[in-house]
N, C-alpha and C positions, 0 to 999 in steps of 0.2 A: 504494500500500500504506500510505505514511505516512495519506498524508488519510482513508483508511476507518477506521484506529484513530482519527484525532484527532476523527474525526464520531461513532464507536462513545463516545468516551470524551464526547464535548460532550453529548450524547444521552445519557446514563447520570446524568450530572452534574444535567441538568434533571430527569430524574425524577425522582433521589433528594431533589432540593430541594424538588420537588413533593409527596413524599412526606412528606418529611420536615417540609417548611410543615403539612402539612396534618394528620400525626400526630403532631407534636407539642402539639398540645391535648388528644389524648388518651389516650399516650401515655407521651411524654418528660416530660411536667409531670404528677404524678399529685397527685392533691390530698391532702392530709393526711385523718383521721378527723377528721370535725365532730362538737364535744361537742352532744349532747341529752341533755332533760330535759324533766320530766313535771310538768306543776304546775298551780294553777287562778288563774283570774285575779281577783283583788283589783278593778281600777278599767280601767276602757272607757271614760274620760271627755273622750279625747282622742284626735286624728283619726290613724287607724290607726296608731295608738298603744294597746296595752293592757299594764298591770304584772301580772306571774306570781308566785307566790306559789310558792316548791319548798322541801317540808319536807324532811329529812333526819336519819337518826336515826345519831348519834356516840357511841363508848362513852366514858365518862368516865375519864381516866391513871387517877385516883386511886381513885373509888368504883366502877369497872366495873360500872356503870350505864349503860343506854344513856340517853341524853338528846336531847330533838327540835331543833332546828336551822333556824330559816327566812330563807332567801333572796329579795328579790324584784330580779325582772329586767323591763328594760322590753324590751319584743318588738314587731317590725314587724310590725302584722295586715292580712294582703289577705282575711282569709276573713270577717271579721265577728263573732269573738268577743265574748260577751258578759257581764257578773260572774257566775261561779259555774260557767263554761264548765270541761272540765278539756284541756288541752291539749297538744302536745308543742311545743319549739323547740328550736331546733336555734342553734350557732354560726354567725354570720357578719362579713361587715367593719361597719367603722362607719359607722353611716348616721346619728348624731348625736354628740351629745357624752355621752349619758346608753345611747343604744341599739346594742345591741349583739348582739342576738340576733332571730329572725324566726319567725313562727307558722308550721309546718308543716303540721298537719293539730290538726283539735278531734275529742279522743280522743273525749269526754262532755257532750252538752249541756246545761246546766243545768235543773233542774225549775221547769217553771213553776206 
């Protein structure tokens, strides 16, 4: 009687580890929202490397005005953006000292 609970419970123990190995990546670990934005690219000069250019428009404390705002971010390109492309990126870890961000999809492709 003891040994069929202590097999019930060694046997419980493995799967939930199993289970639990295995759903925990998706899960137990849930990932946070990744910041995206919409922008077009400035320079393709360097090897899957291209800089995003994201305006933004801010109201002004003083004159509430709105006033425009530009950003540019350097973005890891696997798809082949090109100057003038409009594209989205999205947040990710650091993959340089300057990059910070990765090309998800090319919303608009430039007019040739």
């Amino acid at each position: 009687m003891a040994e069929e609970k202590q097999e019930e419970s060694n046997t419980g123990a493995t799967e939930a580890t199993a289970n639990g190995a295995a759903g925990a990546g998706e899960a137990g670990s849930k990932r946070a929202h990744r910041s995206q934005k919409v922008g077009a690219v400035v320079s393709d000069k360097m090897q899957k490397t291209v800089v995003v250019r994201v305006d933004r428009l801010v109201r002004h404390m003083k004159y509430r005005r709105y006033v425009r705002r530009t950003s540019k971010f350097m973005a890891h390109d696997e798809l082949g953006a090109t100057i003038g492309d409009k594209v989205r990126i999205v947040e990710t870890r650091p993959m340089s000292a300057k990059k910070r961000w990765r090309v998800i999809e090319i919303v608009q492709k430039a007019a040739k």
